[in-house]
Every structure is written in C-alpha cells, then in structure tokens.
N, C-alpha and C positions, 0 to 999 in steps of 0.2 A: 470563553477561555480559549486560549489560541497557546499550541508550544511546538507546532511544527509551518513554517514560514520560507516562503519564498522559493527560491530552486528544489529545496529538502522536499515541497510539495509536490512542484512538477513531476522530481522524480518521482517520486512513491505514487502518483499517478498510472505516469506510463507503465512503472513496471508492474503495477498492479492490471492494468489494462492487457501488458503485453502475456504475464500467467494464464488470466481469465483467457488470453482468444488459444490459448494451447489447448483448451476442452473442446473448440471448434476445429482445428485445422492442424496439420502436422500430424505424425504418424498414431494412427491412432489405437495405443495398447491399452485395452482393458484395465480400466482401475488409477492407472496411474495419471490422466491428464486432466480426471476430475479431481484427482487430491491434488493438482497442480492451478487448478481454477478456484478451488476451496481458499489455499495459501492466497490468492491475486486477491480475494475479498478484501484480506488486512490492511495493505498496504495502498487499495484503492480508499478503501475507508476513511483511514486516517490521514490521507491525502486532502480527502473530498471537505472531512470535518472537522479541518486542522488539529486536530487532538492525537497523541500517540500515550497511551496508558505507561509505555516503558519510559518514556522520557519524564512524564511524573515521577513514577517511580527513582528515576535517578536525580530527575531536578535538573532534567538538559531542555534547554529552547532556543529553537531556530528563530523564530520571529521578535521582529522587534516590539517593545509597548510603545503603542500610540498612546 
C-alpha cells in the first residue's frame, strides 16, 4: 500500500535525515537534539515505507495507482 509518492517522499526523506543529524553536530544542548532526532524517525520512515498513517486517516495520497 503506497499514499505517500514522489517529491512528497524525497522530501520527508531529507528532512527526516536533516533532524536525525541535529543529534550529531550543531550546538549541542542537553535534551533537546535528541527529541529533535526522535521527531527525524517519523518523517524518515514514512518516507522510506511510503506509508503516512495521517494521510489515511484523512484519505490524502501523493502517489499515483499503477
């Protein structure tokens, strides 16, 4: 089952990517750029496994049916 497609993916890729590396590098304050790496999971996820549970929920989809 596929309802997130094409650019929607790339993005929610990167910016899942670009969260996750704030736990690595950038200034780094206690607490706060591991709940900022936590957040990067979601949106790499749903990236990675085309699937967004809220777009169910709403009944929105990016990809096309083959």
């Amino acid at each position: 089952m596929c309802n997130v497609g094409g650019i929607d993916r790339i993005v929610r890729i990167i910016a899942g990517v670009s969260l996750l590396s704030l736990v690595f590098v950038g200034d780094q304050i206690i607490g706060q750029n591991i709940v900022w790496g936590w957040i990067g999971i979601i949106p790499l996820a749903t990236g990675i496994f085309k699937f967004c549970p809220a777009y169910s929920l709403f009944g929105f989809k990016s990809c096309s049916d083959k």
